[in-house]
Backbone as numpy.savetxt, mean C-alpha at the origin, in Angstrom:
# Nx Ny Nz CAx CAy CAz Cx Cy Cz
7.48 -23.29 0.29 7.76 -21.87 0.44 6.78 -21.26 1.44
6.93 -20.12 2.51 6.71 -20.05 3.56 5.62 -18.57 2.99
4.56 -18.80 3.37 4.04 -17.54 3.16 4.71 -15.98 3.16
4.88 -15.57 2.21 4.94 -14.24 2.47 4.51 -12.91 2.40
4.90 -11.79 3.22 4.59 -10.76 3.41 5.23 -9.34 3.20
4.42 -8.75 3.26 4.94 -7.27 2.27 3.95 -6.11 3.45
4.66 -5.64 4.55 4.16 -4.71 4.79 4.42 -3.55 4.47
3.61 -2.64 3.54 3.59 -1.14 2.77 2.57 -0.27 3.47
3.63 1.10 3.65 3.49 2.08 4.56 3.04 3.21 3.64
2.10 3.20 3.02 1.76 4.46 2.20 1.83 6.57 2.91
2.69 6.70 2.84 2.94 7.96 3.47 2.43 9.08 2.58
1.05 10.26 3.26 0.98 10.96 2.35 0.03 11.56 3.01
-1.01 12.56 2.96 -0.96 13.42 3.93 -2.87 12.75 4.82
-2.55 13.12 5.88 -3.82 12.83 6.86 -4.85 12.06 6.27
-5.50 11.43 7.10 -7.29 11.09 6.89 -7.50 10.79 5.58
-6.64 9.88 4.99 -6.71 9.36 3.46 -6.51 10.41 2.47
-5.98 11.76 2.82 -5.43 12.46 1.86 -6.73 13.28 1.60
-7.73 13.21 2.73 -8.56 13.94 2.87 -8.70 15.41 3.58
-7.18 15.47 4.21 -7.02 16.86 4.96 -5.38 17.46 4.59
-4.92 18.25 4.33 -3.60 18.73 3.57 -2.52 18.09 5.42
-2.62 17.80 5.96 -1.85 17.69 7.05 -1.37 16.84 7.10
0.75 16.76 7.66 1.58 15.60 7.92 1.64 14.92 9.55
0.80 15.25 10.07 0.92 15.10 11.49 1.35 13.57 11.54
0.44 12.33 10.56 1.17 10.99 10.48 2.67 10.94 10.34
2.89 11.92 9.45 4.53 11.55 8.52 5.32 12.15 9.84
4.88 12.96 10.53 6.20 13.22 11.68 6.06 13.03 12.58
4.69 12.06 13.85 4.31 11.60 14.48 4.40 10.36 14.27
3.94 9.60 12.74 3.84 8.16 13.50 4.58 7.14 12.20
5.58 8.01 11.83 7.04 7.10 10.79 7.69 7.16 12.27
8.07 8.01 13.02 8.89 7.26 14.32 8.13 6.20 14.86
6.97 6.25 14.80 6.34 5.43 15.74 6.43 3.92 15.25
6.26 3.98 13.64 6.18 2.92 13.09 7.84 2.46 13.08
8.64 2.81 13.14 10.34 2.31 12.79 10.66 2.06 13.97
10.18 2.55 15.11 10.35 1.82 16.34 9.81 0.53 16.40
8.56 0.53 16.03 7.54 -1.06 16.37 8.86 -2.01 15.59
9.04 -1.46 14.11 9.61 -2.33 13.41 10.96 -2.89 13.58
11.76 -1.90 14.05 13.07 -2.49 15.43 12.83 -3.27 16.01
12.16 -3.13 16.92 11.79 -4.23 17.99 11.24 -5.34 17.66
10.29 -5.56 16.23 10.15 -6.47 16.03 11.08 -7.39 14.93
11.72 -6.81 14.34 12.86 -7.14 13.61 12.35 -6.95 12.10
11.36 -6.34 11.70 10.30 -6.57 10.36 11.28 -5.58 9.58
11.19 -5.67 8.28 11.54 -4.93 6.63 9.99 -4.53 6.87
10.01 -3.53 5.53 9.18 -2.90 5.25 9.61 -2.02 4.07
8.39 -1.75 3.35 7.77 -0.87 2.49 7.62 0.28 2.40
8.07 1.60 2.56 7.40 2.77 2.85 7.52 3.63 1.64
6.19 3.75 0.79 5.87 4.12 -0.14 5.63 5.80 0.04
6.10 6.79 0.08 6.26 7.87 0.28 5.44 9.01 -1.14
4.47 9.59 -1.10 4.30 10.56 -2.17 5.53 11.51 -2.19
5.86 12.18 -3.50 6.85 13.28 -3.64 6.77 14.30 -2.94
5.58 14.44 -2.79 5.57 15.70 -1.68 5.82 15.26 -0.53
5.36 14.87 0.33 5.58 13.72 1.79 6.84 13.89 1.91
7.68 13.30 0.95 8.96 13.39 1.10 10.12 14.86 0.74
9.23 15.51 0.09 10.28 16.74 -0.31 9.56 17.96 1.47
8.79 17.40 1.84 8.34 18.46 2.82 8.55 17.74 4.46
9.04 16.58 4.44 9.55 15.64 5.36 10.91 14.58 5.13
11.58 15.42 4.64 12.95 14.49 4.08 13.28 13.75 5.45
13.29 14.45 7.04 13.90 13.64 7.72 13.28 12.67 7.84
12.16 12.45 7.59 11.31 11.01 7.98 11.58 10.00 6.86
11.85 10.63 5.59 12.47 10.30 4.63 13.80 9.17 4.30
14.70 9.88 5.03 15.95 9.59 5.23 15.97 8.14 6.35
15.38 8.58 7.47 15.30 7.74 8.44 14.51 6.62 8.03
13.21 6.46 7.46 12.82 5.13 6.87 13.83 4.89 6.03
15.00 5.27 5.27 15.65 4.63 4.01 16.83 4.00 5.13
17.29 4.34 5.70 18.09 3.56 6.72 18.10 2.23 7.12
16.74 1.99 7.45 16.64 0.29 7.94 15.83 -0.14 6.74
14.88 0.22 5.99 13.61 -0.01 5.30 13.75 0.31 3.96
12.89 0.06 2.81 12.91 0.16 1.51 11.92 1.41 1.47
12.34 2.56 0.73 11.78 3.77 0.50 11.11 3.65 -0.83
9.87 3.62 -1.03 9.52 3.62 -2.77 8.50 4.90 -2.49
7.93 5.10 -3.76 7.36 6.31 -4.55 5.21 5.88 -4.59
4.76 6.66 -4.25 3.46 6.38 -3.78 2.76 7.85 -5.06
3.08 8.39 -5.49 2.79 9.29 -6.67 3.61 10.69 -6.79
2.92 11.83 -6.99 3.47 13.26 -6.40 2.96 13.76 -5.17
1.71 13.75 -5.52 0.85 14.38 -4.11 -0.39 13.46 -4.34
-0.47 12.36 -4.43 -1.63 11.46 -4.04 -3.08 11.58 -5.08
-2.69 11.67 -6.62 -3.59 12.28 -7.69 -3.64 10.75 -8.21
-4.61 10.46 -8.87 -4.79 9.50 -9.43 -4.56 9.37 -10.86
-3.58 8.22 -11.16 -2.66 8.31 -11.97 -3.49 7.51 -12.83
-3.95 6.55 -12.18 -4.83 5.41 -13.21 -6.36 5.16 -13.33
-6.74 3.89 -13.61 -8.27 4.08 -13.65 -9.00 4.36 -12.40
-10.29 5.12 -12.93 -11.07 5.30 -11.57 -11.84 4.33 -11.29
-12.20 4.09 -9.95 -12.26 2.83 -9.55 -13.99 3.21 -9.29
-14.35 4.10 -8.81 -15.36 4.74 -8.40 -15.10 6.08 -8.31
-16.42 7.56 -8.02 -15.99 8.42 -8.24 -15.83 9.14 -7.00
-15.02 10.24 -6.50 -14.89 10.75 -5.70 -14.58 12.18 -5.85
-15.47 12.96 -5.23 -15.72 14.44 -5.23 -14.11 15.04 -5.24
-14.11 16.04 -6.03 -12.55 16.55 -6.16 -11.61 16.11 -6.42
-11.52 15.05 -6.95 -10.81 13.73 -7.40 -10.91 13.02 -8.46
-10.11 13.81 -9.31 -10.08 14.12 -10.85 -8.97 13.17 -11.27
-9.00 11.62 -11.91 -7.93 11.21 -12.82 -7.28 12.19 -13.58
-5.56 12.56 -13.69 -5.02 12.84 -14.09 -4.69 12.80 -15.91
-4.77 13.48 -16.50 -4.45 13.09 -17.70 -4.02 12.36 -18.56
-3.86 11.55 -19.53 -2.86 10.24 -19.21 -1.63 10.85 -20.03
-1.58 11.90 -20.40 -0.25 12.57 -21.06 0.38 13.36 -19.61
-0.07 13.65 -18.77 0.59 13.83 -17.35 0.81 13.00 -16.50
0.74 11.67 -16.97 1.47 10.39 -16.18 2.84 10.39 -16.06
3.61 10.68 -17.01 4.90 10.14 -17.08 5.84 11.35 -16.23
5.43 12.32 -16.31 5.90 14.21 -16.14 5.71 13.34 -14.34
4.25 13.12 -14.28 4.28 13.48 -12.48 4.51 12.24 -11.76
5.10 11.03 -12.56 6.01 9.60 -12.13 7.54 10.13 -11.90
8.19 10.85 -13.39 9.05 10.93 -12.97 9.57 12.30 -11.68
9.06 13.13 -11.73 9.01 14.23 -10.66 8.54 13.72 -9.15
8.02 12.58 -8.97 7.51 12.49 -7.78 9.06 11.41 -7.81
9.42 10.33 -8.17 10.52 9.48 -8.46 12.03 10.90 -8.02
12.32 11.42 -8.37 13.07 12.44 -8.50 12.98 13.34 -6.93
11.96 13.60 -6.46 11.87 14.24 -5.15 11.58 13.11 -3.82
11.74 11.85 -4.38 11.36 10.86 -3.37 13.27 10.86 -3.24
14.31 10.91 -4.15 15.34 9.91 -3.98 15.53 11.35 -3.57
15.64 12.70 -4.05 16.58 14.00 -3.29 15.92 13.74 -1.80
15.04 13.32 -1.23 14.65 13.71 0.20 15.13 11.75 1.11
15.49 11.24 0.43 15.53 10.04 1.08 16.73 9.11 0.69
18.05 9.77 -0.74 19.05 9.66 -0.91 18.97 8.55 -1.49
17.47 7.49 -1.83 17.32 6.48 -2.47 16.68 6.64 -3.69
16.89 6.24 -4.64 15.98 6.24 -6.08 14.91 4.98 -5.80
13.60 5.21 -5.43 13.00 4.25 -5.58 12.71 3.35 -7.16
13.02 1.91 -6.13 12.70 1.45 -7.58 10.76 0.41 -7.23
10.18 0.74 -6.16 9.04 0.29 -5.90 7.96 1.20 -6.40
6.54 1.17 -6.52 5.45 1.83 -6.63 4.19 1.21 -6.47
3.39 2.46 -5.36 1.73 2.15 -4.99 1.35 2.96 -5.96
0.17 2.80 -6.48 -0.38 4.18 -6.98 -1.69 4.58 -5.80
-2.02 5.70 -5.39 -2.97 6.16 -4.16 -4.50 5.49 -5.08
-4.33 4.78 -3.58 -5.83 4.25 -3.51 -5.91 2.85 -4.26
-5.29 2.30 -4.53 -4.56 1.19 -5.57 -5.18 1.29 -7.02
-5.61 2.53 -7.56 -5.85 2.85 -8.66 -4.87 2.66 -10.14
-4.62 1.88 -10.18 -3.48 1.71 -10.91 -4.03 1.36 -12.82
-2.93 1.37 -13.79 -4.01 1.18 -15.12 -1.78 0.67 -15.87
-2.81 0.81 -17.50 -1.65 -0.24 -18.23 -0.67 0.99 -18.31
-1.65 2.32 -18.31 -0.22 3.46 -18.69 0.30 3.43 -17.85
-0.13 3.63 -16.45 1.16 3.42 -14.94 2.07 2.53 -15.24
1.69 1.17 -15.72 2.65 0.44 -15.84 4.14 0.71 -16.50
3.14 0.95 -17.92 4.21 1.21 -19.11 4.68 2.13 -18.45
4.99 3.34 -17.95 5.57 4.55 -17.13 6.36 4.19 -16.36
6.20 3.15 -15.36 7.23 2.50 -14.23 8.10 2.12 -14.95
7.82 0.78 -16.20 8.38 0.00 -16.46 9.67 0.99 -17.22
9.30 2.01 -17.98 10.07 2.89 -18.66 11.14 3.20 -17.74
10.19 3.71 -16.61 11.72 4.97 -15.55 12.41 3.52 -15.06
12.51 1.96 -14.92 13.44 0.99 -14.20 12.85 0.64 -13.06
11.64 1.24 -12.36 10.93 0.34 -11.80 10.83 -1.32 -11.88
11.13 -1.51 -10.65 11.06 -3.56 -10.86 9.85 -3.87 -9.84
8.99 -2.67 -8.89 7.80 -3.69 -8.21 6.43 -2.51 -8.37
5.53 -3.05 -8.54 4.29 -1.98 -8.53 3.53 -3.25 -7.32
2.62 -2.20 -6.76 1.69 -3.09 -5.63 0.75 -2.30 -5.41
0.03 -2.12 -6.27 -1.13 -1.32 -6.98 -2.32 -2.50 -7.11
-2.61 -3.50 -7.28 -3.58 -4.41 -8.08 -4.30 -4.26 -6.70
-5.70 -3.89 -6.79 -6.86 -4.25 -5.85 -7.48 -5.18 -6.10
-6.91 -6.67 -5.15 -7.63 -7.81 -5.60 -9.38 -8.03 -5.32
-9.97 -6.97 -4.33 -11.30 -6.90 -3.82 -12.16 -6.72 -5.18
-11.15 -5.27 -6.26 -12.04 -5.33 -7.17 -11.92 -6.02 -8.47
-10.84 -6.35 -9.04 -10.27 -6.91 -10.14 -10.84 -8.73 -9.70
-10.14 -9.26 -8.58 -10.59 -10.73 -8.33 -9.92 -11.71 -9.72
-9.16 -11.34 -10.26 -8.52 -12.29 -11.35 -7.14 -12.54 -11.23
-6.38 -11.91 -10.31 -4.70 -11.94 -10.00 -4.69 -12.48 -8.31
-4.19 -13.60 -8.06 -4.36 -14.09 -6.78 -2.85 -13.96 -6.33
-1.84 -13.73 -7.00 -0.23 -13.70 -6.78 0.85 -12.93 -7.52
1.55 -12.80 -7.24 2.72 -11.74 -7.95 2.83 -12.07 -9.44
2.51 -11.00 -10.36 2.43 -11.34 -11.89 3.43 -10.21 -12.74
3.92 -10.98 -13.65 4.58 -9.95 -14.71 3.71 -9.20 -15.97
3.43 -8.23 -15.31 1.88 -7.86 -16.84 2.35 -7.44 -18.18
1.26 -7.75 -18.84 1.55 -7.61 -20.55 1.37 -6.23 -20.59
2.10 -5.58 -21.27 2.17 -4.04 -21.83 0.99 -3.37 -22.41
-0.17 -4.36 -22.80 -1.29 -3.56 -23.69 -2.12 -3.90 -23.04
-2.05 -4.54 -21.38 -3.24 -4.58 -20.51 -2.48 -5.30 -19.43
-2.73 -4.27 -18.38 -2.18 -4.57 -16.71 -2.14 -5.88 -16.11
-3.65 -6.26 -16.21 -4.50 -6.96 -15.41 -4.36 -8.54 -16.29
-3.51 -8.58 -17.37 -3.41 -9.99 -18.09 -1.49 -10.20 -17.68
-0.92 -11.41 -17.58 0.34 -11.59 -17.49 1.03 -11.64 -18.51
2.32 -11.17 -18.47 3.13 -11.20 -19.73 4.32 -10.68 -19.68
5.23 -10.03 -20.10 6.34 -10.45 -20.39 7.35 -8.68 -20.03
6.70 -8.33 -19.50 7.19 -7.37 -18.80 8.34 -7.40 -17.56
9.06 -6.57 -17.49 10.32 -6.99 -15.88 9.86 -6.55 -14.71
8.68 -5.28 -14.62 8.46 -5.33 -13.46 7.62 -6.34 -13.08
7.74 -6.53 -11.78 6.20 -7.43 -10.88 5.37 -6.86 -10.09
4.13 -7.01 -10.41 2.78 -6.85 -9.93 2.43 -7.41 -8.73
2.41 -6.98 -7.95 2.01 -7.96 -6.76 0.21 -7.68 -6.00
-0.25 -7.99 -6.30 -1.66 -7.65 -5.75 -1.92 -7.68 -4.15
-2.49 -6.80 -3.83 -2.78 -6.63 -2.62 -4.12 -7.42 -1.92
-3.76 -8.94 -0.96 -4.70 -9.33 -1.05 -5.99 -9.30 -0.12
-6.84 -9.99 -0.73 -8.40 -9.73 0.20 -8.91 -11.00 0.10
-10.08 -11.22 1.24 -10.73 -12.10 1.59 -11.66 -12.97 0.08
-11.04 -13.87 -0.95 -11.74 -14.31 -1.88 -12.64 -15.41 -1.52
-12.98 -15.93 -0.44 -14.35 -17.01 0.00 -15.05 -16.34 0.58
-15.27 -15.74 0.78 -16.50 -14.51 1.77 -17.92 -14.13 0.31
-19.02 -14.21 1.24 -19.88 -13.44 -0.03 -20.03 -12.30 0.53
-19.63 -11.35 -0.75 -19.64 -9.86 -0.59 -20.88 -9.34 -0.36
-21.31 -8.34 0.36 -22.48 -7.42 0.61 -22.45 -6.48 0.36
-21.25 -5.86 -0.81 -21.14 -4.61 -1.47 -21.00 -5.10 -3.25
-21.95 -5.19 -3.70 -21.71 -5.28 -5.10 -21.61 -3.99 -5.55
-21.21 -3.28 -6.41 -20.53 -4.35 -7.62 -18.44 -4.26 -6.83
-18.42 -3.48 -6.12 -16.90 -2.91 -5.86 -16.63 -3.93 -4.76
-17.32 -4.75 -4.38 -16.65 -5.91 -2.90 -16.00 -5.28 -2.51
-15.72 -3.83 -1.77 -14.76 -3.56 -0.67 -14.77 -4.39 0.67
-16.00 -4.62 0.81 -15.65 -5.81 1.99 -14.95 -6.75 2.13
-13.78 -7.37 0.72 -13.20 -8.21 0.61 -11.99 -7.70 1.29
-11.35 -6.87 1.18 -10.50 -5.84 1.26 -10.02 -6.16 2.69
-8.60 -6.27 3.02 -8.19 -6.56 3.82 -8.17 -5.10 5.20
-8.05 -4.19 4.51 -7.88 -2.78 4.95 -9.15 -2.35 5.19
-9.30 -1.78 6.98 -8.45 -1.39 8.13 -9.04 -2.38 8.46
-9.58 -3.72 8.48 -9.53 -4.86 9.55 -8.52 -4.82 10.69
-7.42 -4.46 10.49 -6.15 -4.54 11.60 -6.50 -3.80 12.89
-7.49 -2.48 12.84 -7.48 -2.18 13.40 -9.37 -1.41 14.12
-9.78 -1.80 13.00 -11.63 -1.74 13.36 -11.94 -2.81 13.85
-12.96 -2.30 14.84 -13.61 -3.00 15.68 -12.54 -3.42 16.68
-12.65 -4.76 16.90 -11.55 -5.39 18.39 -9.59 -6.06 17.11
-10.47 -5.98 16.16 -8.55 -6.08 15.13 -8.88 -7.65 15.01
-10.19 -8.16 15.52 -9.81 -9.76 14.99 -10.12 -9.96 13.25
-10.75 -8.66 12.95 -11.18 -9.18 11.35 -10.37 -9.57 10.26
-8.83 -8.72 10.72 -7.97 -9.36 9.97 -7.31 -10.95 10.07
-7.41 -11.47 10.92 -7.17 -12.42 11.05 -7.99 -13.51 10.22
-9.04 -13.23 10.09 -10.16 -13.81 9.27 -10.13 -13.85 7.80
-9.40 -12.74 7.55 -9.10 -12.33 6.28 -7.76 -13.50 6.09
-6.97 -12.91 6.71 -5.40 -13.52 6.05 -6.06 -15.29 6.17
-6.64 -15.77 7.31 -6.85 -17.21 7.27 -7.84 -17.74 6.10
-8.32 -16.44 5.38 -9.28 -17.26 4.24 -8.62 -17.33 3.14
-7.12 -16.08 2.97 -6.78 -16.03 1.68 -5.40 -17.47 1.72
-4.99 -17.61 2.85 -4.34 -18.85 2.88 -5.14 -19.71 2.52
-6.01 -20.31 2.66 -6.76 -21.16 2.50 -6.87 -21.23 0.83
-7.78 -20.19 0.73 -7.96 -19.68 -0.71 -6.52 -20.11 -2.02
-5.38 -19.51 -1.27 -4.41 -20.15 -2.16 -3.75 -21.71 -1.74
-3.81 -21.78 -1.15 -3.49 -23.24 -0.96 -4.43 -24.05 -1.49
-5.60 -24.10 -1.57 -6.46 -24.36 -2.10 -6.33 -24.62 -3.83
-5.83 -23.90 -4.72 -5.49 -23.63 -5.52 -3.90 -23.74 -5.94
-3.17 -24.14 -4.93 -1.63 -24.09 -5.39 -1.01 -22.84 -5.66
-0.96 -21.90 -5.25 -0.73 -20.80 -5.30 0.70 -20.46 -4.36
1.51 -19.26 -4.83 2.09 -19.11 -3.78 2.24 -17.46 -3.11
1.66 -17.47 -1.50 1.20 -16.98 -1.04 1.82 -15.85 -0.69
1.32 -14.66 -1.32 2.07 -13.47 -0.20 0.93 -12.60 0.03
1.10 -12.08 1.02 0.13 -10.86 1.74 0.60 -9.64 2.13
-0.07 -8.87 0.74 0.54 -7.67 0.75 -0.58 -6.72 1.36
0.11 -5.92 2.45 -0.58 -4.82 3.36 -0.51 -3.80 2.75
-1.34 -3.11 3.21 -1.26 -1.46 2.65 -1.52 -0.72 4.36
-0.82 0.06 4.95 -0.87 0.81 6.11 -0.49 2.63 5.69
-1.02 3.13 6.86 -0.83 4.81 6.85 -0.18 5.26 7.92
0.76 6.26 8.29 1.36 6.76 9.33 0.30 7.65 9.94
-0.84 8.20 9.37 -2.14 8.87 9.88 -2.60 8.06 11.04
-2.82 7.10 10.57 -3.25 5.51 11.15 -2.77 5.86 12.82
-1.54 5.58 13.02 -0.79 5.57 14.24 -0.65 6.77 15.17
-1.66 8.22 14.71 -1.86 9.14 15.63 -2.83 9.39 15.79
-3.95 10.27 16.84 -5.07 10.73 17.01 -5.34 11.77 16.06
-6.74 10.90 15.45 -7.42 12.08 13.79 -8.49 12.36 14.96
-8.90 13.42 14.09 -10.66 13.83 14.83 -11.46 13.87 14.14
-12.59 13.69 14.36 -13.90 13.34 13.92 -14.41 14.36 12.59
-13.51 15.94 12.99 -14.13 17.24 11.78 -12.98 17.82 11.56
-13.14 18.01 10.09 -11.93 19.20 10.03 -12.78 20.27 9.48
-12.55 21.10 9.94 -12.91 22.38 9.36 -11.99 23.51 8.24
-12.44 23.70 6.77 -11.49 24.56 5.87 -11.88 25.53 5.34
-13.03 26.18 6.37 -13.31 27.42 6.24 -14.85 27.44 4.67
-14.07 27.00 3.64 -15.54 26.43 2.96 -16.20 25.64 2.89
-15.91 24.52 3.60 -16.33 23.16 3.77 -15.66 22.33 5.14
-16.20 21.59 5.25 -16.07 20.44 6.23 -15.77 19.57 5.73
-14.46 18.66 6.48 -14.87 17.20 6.15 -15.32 16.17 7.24
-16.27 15.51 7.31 -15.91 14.50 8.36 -16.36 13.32 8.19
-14.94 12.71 8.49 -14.43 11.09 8.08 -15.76 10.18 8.61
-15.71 9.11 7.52 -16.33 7.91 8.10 -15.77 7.36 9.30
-16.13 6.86 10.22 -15.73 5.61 11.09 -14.48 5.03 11.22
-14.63 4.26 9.60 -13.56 3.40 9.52 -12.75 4.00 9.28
-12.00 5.26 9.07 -11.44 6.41 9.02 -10.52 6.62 9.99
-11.05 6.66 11.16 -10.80 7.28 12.38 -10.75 6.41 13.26
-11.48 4.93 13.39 -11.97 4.15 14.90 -10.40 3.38 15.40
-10.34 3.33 16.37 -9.12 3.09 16.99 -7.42 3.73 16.38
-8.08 4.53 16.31 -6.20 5.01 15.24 -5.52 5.95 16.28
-4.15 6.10 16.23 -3.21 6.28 17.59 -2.77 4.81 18.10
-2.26 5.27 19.49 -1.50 4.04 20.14 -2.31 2.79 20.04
-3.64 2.65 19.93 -4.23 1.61 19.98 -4.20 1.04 18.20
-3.97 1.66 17.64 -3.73 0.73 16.49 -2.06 0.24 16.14
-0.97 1.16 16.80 -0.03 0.27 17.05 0.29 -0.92 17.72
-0.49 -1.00 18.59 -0.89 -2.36 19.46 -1.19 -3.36 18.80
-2.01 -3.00 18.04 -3.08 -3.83 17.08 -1.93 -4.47 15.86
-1.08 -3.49 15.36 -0.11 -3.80 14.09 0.83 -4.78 14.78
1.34 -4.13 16.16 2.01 -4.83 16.81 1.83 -6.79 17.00
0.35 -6.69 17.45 -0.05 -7.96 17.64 -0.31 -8.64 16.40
-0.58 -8.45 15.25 -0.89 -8.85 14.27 0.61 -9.70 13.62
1.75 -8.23 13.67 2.97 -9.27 13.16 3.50 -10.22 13.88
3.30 -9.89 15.16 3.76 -11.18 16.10 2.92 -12.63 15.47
1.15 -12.66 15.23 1.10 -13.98 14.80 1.17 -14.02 13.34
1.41 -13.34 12.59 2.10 -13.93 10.87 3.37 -14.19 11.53
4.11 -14.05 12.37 5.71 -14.88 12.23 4.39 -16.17 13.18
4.72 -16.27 14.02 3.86 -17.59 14.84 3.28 -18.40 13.28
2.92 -17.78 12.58 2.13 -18.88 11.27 3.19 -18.66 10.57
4.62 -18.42 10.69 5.77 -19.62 9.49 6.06 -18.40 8.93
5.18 -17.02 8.76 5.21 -16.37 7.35 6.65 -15.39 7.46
7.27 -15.13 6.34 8.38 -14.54 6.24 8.41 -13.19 5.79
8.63 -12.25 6.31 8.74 -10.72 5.69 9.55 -9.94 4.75
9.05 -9.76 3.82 10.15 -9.20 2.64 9.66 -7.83 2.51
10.56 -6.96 1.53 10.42 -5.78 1.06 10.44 -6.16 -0.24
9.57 -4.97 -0.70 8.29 -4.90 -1.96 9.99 -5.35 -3.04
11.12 -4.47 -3.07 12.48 -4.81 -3.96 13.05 -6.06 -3.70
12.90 -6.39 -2.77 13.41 -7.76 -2.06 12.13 -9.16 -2.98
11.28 -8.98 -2.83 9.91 -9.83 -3.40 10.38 -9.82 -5.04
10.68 -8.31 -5.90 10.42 -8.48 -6.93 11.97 -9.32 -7.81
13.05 -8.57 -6.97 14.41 -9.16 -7.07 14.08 -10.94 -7.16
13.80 -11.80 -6.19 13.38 -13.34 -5.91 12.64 -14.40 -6.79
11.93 -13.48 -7.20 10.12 -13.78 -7.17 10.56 -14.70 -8.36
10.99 -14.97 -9.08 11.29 -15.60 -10.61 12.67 -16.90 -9.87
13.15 -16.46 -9.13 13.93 -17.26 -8.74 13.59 -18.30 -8.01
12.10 -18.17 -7.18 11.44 -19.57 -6.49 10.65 -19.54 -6.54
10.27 -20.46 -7.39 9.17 -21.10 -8.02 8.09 -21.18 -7.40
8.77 -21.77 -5.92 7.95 -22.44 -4.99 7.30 -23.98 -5.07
């Protein structure tokens, strides 16, 4: 079985959801559905409810060639916190199900599709998200941060009274993967494992380094391989260095901002050209979870 891949387009507003602005969602979803024409790729485009109720045409137009799924309401964290972040309050867990199905509900009125995929923002994901998907008919979540968890190396069916163990559930888990032979220099959270934005920091060779260790890594192990991306339509236009909101400032780290615009379509560009050159095959996140039981491998 041929490596595969899952490129997911998390749509939702600017600079990691650090500035209220769609300039990605209506600048660079054309930009991205063009690359993906030309290169012949499926795709993922995980849309927040808002994203999509305030950009239906970008909406509509990814559901055309591409798989449209559900990325939250407005980018709140549904599940565990992973670390903490200023203004960025986990959600209640009795307001999980209210703002799954409402974001589910304004993803299919703006894009004419009922998603049946889900990211949760930031890959914060927990067992109530699950149980919640699994409830509304969800069949794919791609939530698992393998940088920090490190115990799910491949697409899993999770047990109902804990995410992160396998079991007997219909949706599939697919973890998003990262560099597992590398020694980390960020304890305790290894974000350095983390495949994301390698694609496009520094000169874009870091990803390559990545995907060649986690092949390794599963082959190594007998595993069967997919490499699931996480990308932003922010990504593919010019951010700037400050935003200004009158009570505060924000201004982005680096890795935030460094090569993003045309030069990181280049970069995405060149990247899928060599995963096909290495054999690997491109699926969508419904397409993966539909299969996934069907070959073994």
């Amino acid at each position: 079985m041929p490596p595969l891949v899952l490129f997911g387009i998390d749509v939702e507003t600017d600079v990691g959801s650090f500035t209220p602005f769609y300039e990605g969602v209506r600048d660079g979803v054309p930009k991205l559905l063009d690359l993906f024409a030309k290169k012949g790729l499926p795709a993922t485009f995980f849309f927040t409810g808002d994203a999509a109720r305030r950009n239906p045409g970008a909406a509509r137009e990814a559901a055309r060639e591409h798989e449209v799924g559900c990325h939250s309401l407005f980018h709140e964290t549904l599940g565990d916190e992973l670390f903490p972040l200023p203004g960025v309050t986990p959600v209640l867990p009795e307001e999980v199900e209210l703002r799954v199905r409402r974001a589910t509900e304004w993803v299919a009125d703006a894009s004419g599709r009922l998603p049946v995929s889900f990211r949760c923002p930031r890959l914060w994901g927990s067992t109530g998200v699950l149980n919640v998907l699994e409830s509304l008919g969800y069949l794919c979540d791609a939530s698992y941060p393998m940088y920090f968890y490190r115990r799910r190396f491949e697409p899993y069916h999770p047990d109902p009274s804990d995410w992160l163990q396998p079991g007997r559930m219909r949706i599939l888990e697919v973890p998003n993967f990262a560099d597992m032979l590398m020694t980390s220099a960020d304890p305790p959270l290894e974000r350095d494992r983390d495949h994301w934005p390698l694609f496009r920091t520094g000169d874009g060779s870091g990803i390559y380094r990545c995907v060649e260790s986690f092949l390794r890594f599963t082959r190594e192990r007998g595993l069967r391989t997919v490499l699931c991306f996480y990308f932003h339509p922010w990504e593919f236009v010019p951010v700037r260095d400050r935003y200004d909101f009158g009570e505060a400032t924000v201004l982005p780290h680096g890795f935030l901002t460094e090569n993003c615009g045309d030069s990181a379509l280049a970069l995405l560009g060149r990247l899928a050209d060599e995963l096909k050159r290495m054999g690997c095959r491109f699926v969508r996140a419904d397409e993966l979870a539909r299969t996934w039981d069907a070959n073994p491998g």
